[in-house]
C-alpha positions in Angstrom: 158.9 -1.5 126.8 161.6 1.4 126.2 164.2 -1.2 125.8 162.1 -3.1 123.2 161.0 0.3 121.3 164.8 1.3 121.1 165.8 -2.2 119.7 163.7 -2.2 117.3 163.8 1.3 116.1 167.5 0.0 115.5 166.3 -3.1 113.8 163.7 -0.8 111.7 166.8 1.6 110.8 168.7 -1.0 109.2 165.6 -2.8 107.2 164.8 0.4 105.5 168.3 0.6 104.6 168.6 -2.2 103.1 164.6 -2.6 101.9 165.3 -1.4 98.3 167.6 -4.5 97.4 166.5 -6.7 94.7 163.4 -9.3 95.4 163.8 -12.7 95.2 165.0 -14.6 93.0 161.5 -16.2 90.5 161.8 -19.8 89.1 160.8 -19.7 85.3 157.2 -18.7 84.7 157.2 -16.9 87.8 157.7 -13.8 89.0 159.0 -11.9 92.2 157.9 -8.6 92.8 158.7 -6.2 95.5 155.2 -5.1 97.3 154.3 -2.4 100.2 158.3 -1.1 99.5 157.1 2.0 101.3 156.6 -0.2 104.8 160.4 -1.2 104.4 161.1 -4.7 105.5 158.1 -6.0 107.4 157.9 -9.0 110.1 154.9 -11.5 110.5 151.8 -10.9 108.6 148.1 -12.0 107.8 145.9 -10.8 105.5 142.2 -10.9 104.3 141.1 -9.9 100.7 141.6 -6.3 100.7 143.1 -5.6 104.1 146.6 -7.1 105.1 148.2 -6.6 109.2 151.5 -6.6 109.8 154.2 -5.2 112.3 156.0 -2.3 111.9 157.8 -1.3 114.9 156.0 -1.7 118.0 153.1 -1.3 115.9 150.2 -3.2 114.6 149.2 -2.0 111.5 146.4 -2.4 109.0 147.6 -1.6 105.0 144.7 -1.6 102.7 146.0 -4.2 99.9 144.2 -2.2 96.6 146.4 0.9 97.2 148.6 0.0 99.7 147.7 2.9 102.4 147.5 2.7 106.1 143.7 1.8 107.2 144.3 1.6 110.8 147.1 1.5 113.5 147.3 -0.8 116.8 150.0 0.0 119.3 151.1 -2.9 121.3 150.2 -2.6 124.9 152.9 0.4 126.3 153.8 -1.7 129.7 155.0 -4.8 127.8 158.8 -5.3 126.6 159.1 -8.5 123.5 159.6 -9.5 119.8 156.3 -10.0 117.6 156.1 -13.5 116.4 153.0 -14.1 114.3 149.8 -12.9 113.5 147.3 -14.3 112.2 143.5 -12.9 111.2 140.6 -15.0 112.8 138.2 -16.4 110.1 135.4 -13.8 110.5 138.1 -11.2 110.4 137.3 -9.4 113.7 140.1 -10.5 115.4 143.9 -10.1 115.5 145.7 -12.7 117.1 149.4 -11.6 118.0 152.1 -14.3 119.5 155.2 -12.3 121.4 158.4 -13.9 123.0 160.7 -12.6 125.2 164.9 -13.7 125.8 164.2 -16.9 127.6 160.9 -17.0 127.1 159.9 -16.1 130.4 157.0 -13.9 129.7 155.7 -15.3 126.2 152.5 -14.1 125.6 149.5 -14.7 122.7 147.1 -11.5 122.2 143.7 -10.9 120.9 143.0 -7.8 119.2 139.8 -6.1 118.0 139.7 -5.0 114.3 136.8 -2.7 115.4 137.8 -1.7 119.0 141.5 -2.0 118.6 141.3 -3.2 122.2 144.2 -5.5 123.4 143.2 -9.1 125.1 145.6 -10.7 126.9 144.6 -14.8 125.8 147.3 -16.7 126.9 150.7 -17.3 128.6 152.7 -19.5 126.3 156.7 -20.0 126.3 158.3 -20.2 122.9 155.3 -19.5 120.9 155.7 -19.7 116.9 152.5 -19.8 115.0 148.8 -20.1 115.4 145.9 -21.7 113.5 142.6 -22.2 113.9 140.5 -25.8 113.7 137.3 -26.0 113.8 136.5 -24.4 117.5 139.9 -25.0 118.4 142.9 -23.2 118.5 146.6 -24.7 117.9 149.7 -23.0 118.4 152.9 -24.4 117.0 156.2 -24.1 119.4 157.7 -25.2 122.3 155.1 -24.3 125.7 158.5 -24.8 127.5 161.5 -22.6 128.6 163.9 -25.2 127.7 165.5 -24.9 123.9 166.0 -29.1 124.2 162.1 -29.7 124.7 160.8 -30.7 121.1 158.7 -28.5 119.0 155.3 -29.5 119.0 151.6 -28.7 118.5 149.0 -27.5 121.5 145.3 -27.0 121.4 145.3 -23.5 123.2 143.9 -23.1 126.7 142.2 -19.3 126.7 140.5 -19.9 130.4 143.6 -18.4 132.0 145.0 -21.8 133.6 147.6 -22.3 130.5 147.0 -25.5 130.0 148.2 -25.7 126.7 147.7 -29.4 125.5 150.5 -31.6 123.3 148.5 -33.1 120.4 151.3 -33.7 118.4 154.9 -34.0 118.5 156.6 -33.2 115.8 160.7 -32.6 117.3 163.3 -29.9 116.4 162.7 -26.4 115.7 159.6 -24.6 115.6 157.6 -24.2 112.5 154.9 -22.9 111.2 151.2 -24.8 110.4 148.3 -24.7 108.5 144.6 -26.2 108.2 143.0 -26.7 104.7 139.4 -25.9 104.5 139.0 -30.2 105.1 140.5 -29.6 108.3 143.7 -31.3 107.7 146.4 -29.9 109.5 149.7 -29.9 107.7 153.7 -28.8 109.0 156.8 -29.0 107.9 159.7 -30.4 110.6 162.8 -28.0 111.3 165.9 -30.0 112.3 169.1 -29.5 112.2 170.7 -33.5 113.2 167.6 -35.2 111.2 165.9 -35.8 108.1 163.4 -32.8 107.6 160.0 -33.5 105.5 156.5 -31.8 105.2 153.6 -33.3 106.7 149.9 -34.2 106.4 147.2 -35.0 109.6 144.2 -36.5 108.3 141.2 -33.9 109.9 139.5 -37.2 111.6 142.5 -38.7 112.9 143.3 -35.0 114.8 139.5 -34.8 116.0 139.9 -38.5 117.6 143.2 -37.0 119.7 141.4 -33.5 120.3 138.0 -35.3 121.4 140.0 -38.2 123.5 141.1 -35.4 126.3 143.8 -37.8 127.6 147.6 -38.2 127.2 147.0 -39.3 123.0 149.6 -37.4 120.9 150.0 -37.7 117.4 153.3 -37.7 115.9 155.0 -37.5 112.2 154.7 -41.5 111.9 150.7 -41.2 112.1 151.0 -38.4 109.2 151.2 -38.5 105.3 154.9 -37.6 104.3 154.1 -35.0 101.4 157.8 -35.0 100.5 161.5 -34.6 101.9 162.7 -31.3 102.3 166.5 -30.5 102.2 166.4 -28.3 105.1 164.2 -27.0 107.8 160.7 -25.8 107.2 159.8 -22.3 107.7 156.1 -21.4 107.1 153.2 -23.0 105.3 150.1 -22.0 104.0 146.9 -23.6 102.1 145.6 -21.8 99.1 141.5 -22.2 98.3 142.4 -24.3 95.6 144.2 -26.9 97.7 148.0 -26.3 96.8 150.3 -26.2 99.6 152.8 -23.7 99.7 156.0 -23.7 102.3 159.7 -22.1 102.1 162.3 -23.8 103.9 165.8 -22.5 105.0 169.0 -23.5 105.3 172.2 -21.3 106.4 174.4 -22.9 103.6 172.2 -22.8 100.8 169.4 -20.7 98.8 166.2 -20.5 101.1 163.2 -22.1 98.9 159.7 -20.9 98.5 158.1 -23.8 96.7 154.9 -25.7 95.9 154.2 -29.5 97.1 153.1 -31.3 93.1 150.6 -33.1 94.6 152.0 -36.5 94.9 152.8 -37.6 98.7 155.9 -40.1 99.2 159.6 -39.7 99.7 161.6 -37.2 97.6 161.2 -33.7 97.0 157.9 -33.8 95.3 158.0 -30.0 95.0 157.9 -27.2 92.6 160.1 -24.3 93.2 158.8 -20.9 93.3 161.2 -18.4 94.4 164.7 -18.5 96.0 166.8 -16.4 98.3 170.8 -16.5 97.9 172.1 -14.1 100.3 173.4 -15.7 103.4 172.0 -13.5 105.6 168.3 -14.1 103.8 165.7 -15.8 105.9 162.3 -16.6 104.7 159.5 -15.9 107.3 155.7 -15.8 107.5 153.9 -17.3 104.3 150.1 -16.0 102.9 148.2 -17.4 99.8 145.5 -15.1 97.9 143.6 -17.2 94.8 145.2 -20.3 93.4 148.8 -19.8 93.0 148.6 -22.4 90.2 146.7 -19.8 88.0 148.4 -16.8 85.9 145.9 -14.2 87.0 145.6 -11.4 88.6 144.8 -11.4 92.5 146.6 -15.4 92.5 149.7 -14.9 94.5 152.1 -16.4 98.1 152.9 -13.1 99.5 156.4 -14.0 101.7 158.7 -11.8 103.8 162.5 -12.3 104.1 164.8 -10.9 106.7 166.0 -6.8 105.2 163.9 -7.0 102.2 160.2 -5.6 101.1 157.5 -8.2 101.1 157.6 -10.1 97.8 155.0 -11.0 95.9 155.3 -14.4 94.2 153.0 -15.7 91.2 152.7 -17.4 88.2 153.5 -14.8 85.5 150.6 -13.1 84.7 148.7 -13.9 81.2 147.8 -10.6 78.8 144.1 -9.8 79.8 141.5 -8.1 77.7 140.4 -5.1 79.0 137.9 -4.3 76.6 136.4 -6.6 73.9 137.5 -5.6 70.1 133.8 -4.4 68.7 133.0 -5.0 65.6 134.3 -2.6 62.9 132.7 -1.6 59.7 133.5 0.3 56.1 132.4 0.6 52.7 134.3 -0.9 49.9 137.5 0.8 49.1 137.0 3.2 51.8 139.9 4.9 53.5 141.3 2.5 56.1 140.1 2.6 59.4 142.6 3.1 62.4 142.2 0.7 65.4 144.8 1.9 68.3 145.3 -1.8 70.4 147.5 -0.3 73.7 143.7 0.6 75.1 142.6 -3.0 74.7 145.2 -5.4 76.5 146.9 -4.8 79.5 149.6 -7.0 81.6 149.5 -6.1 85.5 153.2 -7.6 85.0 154.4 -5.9 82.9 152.2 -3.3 80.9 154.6 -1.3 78.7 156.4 -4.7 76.9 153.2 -5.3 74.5 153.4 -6.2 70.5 151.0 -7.2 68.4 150.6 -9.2 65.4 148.0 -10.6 62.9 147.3 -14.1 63.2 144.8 -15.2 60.3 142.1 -13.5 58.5 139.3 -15.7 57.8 138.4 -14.1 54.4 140.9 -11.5 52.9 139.4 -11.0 49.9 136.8 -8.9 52.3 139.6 -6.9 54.2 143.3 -7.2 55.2 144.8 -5.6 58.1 148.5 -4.6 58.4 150.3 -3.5 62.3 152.4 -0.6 63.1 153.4 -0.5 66.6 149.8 -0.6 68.5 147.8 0.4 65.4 145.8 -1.9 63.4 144.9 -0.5 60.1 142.3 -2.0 58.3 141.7 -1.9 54.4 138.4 -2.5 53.3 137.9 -4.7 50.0 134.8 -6.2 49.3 131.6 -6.5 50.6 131.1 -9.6 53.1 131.8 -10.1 56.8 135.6 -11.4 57.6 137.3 -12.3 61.2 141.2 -10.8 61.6 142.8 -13.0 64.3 145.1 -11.0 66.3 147.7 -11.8 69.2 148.7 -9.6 72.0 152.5 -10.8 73.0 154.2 -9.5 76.4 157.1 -11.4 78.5 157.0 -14.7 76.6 153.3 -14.9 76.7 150.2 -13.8 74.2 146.4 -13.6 74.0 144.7 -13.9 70.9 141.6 -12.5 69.8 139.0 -11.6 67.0 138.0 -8.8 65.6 134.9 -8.6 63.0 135.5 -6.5 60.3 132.4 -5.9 57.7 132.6 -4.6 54.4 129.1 -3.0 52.8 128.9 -2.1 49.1 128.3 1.1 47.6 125.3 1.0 46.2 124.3 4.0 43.3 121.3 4.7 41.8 117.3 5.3 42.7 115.7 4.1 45.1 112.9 4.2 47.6 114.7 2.8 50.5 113.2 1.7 53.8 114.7 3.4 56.6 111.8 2.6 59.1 112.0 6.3 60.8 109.4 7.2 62.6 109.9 10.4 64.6 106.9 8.8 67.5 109.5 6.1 68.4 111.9 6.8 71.4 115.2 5.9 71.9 115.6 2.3 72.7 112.0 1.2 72.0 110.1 -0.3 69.3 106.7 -1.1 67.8 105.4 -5.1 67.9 102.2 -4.3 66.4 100.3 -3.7 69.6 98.0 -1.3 68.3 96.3 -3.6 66.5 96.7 -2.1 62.6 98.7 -5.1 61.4 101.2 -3.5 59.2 103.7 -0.2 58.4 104.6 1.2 55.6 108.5 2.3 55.2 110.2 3.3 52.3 108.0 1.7 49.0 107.1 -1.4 50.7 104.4 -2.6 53.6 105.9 -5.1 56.2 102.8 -7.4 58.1 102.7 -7.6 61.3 100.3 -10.0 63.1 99.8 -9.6 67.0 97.7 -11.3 69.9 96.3 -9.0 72.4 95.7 -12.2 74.8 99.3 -13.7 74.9 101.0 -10.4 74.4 102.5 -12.3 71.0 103.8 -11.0 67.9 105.0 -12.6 64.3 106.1 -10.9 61.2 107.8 -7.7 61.8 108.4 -4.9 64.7 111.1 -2.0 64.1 113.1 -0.8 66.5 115.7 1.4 68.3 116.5 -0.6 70.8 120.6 -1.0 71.1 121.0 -4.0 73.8 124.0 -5.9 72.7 124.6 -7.7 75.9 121.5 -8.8 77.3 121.2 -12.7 76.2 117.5 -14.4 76.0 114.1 -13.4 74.9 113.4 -10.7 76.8 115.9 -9.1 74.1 114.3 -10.1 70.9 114.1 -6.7 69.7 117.8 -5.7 69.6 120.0 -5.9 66.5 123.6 -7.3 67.2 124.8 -4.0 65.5 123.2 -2.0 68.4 122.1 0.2 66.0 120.7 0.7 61.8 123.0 1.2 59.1 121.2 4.3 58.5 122.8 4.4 54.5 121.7 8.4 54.0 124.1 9.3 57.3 120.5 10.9 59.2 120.9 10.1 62.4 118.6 7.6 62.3 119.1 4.3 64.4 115.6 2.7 63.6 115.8 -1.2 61.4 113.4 -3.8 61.4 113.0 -7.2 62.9 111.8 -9.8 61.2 110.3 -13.0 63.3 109.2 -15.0 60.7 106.4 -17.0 62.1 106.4 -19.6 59.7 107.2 -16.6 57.7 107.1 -12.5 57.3 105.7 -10.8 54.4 106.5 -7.8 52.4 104.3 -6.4 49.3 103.7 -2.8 47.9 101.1 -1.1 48.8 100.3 1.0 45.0 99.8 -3.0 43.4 102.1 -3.1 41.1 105.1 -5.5 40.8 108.9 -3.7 41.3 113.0 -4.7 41.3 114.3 -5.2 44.8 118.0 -4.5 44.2 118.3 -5.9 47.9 118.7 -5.3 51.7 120.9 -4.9 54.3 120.8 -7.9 57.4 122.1 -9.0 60.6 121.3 -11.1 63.2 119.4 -10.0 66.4 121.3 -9.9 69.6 118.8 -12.9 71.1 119.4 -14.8 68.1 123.2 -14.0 67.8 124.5 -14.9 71.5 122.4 -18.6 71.8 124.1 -19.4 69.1 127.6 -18.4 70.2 127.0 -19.6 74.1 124.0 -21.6 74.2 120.8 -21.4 76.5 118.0 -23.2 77.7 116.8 -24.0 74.6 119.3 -23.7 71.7 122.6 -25.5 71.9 126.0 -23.5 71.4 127.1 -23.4 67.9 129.5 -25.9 66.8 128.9 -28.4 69.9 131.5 -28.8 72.4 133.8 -29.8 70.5 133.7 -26.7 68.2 133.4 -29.0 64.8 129.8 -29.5 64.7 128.9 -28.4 60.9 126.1 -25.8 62.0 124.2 -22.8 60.5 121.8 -20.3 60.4 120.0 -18.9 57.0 117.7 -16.8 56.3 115.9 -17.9 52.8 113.8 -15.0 50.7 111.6 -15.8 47.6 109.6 -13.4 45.0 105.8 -13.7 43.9 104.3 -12.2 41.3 100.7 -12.7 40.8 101.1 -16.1 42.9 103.5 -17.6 40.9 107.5 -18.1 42.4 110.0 -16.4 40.3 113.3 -16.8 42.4 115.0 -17.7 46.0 118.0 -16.1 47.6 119.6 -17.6 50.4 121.9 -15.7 52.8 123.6 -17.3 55.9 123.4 -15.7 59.2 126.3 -17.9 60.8 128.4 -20.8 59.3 130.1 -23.7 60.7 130.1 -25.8 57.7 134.2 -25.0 57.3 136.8 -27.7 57.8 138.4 -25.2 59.9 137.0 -23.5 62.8 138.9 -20.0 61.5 136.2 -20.1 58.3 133.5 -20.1 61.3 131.1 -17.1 61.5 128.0 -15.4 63.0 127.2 -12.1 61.3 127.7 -9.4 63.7 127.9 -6.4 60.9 125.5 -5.3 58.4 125.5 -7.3 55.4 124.3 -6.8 51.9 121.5 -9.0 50.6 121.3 -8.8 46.8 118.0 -9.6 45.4 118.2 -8.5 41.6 117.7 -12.0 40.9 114.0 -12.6 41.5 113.7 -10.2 39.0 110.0 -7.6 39.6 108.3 -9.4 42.1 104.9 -7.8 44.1 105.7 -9.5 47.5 108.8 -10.8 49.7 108.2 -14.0 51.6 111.0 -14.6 54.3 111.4 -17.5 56.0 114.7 -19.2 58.4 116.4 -22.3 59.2 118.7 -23.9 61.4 120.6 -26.7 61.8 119.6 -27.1 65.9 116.3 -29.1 65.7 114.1 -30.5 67.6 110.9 -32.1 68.3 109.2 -28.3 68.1 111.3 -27.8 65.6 114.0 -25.1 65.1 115.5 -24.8 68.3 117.9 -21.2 67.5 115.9 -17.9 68.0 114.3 -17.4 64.7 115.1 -13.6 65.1 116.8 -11.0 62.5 117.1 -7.9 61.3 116.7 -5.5 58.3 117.7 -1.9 57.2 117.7 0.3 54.0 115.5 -2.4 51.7 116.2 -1.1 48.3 113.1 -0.7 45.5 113.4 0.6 42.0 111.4 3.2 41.4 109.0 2.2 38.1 109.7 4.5 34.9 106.0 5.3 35.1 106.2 6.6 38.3 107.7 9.5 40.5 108.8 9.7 43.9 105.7 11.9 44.5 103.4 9.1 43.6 105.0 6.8 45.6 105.2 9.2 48.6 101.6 9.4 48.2 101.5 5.4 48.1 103.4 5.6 51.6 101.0 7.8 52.8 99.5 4.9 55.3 102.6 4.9 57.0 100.8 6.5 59.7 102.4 8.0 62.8 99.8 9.0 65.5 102.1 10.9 68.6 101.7 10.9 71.5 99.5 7.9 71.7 97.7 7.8 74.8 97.4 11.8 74.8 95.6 13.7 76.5 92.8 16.3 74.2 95.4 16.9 71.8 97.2 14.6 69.2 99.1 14.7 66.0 99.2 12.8 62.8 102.0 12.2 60.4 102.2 10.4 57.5 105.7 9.6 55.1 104.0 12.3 52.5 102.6 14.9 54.8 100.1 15.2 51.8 96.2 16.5 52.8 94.0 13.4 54.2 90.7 13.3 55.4 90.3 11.8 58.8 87.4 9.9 61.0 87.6 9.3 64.7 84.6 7.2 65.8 83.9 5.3 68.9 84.9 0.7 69.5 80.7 0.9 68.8 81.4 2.8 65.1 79.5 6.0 66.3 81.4 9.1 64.7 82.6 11.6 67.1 85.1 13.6 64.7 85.6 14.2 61.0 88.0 16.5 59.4 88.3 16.9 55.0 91.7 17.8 54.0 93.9 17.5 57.0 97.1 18.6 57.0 100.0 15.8 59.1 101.6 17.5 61.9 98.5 19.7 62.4 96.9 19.3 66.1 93.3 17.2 66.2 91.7 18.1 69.2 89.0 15.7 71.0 88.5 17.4 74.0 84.5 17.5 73.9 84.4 13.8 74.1 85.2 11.5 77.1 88.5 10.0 78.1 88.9 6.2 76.0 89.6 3.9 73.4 88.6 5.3 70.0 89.4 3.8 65.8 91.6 6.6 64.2 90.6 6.5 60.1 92.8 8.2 58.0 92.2 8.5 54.0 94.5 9.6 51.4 94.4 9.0 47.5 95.9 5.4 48.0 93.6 4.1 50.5 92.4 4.0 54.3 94.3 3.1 57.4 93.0 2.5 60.8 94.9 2.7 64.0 94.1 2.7 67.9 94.2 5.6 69.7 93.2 6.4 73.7 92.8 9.7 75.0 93.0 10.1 78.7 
């Protein structure tokens, strides 16, 4: 062994001299990069997804491949003097198997090592050994079983019963090579001659198991094979990616040594692709390893490759810009300072992440908003209210990514009004209210929105409000989240409460004081469930546009005015459009939008209603889910903000609800009430004249249950649930 260790301590001495010199050479579109520099020049190699063996020195050792430390060491056996010739990482990954030859190859020898254990297993005795593979239950080993340099290379099944009866099953002539198995079984190798013709090979998996099954003297040879294509000079290693591409280098003395890709077409010719090339004449390409399809420009795609004196090189398709992060939504009021959007924190390139420039594509709708780049920075100027798409595209090394970001504009909108901010201090954060208590309406702002639920299928129609900020989550069990993740909250509170609306066939909003009021209008979007079927699909719902992306869909949400019965107007608004004879003009509202409503003139109820252009049998097939905030009402001349404060008194807060003896009341006035708690039989258990909200009511004298909660104020009564446990 001391002779060995001293020969290759030599050998190691010069590699790492010469380890920092450039890679190989990369074929257009690809790229060559240097990889584990720190291991200087290594020899054979295998690898599994994160872990990657290889020798360095007389040592076996394990690099992890996702930082590129050491993650465990295997001397070779200290009483035994040769050269490493492959390895290669058994398909469970517990095993190392390690081929060694010696001058002469008089004591050749193939090795099984324990990934757990790190104990050494002498398998085999096998002169001239090159490369190993494994079929099936079977082992092959590529060389020459033979002392003699004349005797042609071939392929054995592997005898590990310690007689060494390693059997020919196919002859393939000249030098050794290396082989591999795709996951069909089919064994493929390149021929190395230096007098004949070289091409690579195919062996059809059932043609191989008739030999290996037969037992007797049958021997395949290149004749029985599929030629893939010619090779101008001798194969060195191949190797079959997941995808089914077959990559091999070949070598000659005289010329640049190839790492290439077979096309795909068998016959004569080269039917390759080339990858990467050596020039030195003292380069030599060895062991080859696939990760991924190497066809792909991603990534974790790669044919990792060693060459004689330099690093292992990494060799893939040159890597795409990726998104790191998707572009959310942005949104401003009109004529408000621009907004700053800083792009470097978006894209990256694991090629090359510093060479990144932007630039602005389209913009769907500028009269909304333009957008203008300096260096990484977007900067956004803010127009006109509406909802617009700026089309941007990340360039690096010769290639780009586009993508979209939603910009929305909301209008500034002066004057008085009672708006409906649905806040309701009871509500935590990410919940909301469906109507479960059974009082069928809530009163926000000036207006009362109905809700209608069914105790027996759980089912609600009309409208809920919310908190709930689930942008992500497709289907129904996220029908209550706004594709916003959040209200528009107009007066800057704090307060991330909005309605949905689940008009089933349709939601209605009146006033509770009677009387008939301007709407100036309402802010909308759609609800997460509603917005991502229509921009993937589900189950039920068909993806927007079709597969073709020129299907003329939409989405709209229709609202008329009564007054006393009798229609006086209908606004539509359009919660995605793909009625454009281009695709850029395509939308789904993602931002808050302004609804204006000044058109139905005073109205005393809001009737909602929605349609879709996916039908069906049931009929509309897209979520009929969306969402409201900050409904704007004009205030009559008559009356004061006090009046209707006192008319929004039945917006009726009851917290915590179950409680224990002890709850609270609030109302959106906090003016005196009288209250009644009386039993599901109508017996009275509690009264109380001139309440004050936010005041404690205490029940404790009666027994733990279900009890009706009346509460009067100068506008009327309202009833809700409570249970006291």
């Amino acid at each position: 062994m001391r002779k060995l260790i001293f020969s290759l301590a030599c050998l190691w001495l010069m590699l790492m001299a010469i380890a920092g010199q450039a890679p190989l050479n990369p074929s257009e579109g690809c790229k060559a990069v240097p990889v584990f520099t720190e291991y200087g020049a290594p020899g054979p190699f295998d690898l599994s997804d994160s872990l990657l063996y290889t020798f360095i020195g007389d040592t076996l050792l394990c690099i992890d491949l996702r930082d590129g430390s050491p993650a465990g060491y295997y001397p070779v056996p200290g009483d035994y003097d040769a050269y490493p010739g492959f390895i290669t990482l058994s398909p469970d990954g517990s095993e190392i198997w390690a081929g060694f030859t010696v001058p002469g190859n008089t004591d050749d020898r193939i090795y099984r090592v324990s990934t757990v254990t790190g104990l050494w297993t002498l398998e085999a005795r096998f002169p001239g050994n090159y490369d190993l593979a494994f079929w099936n239950d079977s082992i092959l080993v590529s060389g020459l079983n033979s002392t003699s340099w004349s005797d042609p290379a071939s392929i054995f099944l592997l005898d590990t019963t310690g007689g060494d009866r390693h059997r020919k099953i196919i002859e393939a002539g000249g030098n050794s090579a290396g082989l591999a198995v795709d996951g069909s079984g089919n064994l493929y190798y390149g021929t190395s001659s230096s007098m004949e013709p070289n091409a690579m090979y195919r062996w059809d998996s059932l043609g191989l198991a008739g030999v290996v099954a037969s037992r007797g003297e049958d021997t395949l040879f290149p004749e029985d094979a599929v030629k893939l294509t010619d090779l101008p000079a001798g194969a060195g290693d191949c190797e079959v990616d997941g995808s089914g591409n077959l990559v091999f280098s070949f070598n000659d003395f005289m010329a640049p040594k190839v790492l290439a890709r077979w096309n795909g077409t068998a016959g004569a010719g080269f039917r390759f692709d080339t990858l990467a090339t050596a020039d030195r004449t003292d380069d030599w390409l060895g062991m080859v390893r696939v990760q991924g399809d190497v066809t792909i420009p991603s990534s974790g795609n790669r044919a990792l490759v060693v060459c004689t004196g330099r690093p292992m090189t990494d060799v893939h398709r040159d890597y795409i810009p990726l998104l790191l992060s998707p572009l959310m939504p942005v949104s401003g009021r009109e004529n408000e300072e621009n907004a700053i959007l800083d792009l470097s924190g978006h894209f990256t390139d694991p090629d090359d992440p510093d060479a990144f420039s932007f630039e602005i594509v389209a913009v769907s709708d500028p009269a909304v908003a333009i957008g203008s780049m300096e260096g990484p920075e977007l900067a956004i100027d803010f127009l006109f209210p509406g909802q617009t798409d700026i089309v941007l595209r990340a360039i690096n090394a010769g290639t780009n990514l586009s993508a979209n970001l939603v910009v929305g504009v909301q209008p500034d909108i002066a004057g008085d009004y009672l708006v409906s901010g649905f806040g309701d201090p009871g509500l935590e954060e990410g919940s909301y209210w469906n109507g479960s208590d059974g009082s069928g309406s809530f009163i926000s702002g000036a207006a009362r929105f109905y809700n209608s639920f069914n105790p027996e299928w759980f089912a609600w129609n009309g409208w809920a409000y919310s908190s709930v900020s689930d942008v992500e989550t497709p289907g129904f069990m996220n029908q209550y989240s706004a594709i916003t993740g959040a209200g528009i909250d107009p007066e800057g509170t704090g307060n991330p409460n909005y309605a949905v609306g689940y008009p089933f066939p349709v939601s209605l909003i009146d006033f509770p004081d009677g009387q008939a009021h301007e709407v100036r209008g309402f802010f909308v979007t759609n609800s997460t469930y509603a917005a991502l079927s229509m921009e993937n699909g589900d189950d039920f719902s068909r993806k927007f546009g079709g597969s073709s992306g020129t299907d003329p869909d939409f989405y709209r949400l229709w609202i008329q005015g009564k007054r006393e019965g009798q229609h006086t107007d209908s606004v539509v608004f359009y919660l995605a459009d793909y009625r454009a004879d281009s695709s850029l003009y395509d939308y789904i509202i993602r931002t808050w939008q302004w609804v204006d409503l000044s058109s139905l003139g005073k109205v005393d109820s809001l009737i909602f209603w929605l349609e879709s252009s996916d039908v069906g049998d049931w009929g509309m097939n897209t979520p009929g889910f969306f969402c409201m905030d900050a409904l704007h009402v004009v205030p009559e001349a008559t009356s004061d903000k006090s009046a209707w404060s006192d008319a929004a008194m039945t917006d009726l807060i009851v917290f915590p609800n179950p409680s224990g003896d002890r709850f609270m009341i609030r109302t959106a006035s906090d003016k005196p009430v009288d209250l009644r708690i009386c039993t599901l039989a109508g017996t009275i258990v509690y009264m109380e004249e001139n309440h004050i909200p936010g005041n404690p009511v205490d029940i404790g004298s009666q027994s733990p249950g279900t009890y009706i909660l009346r509460v009067t104020g100068k506008m009327g009564t309202v009833a809700k649930m409570i249970i006291t446990q």
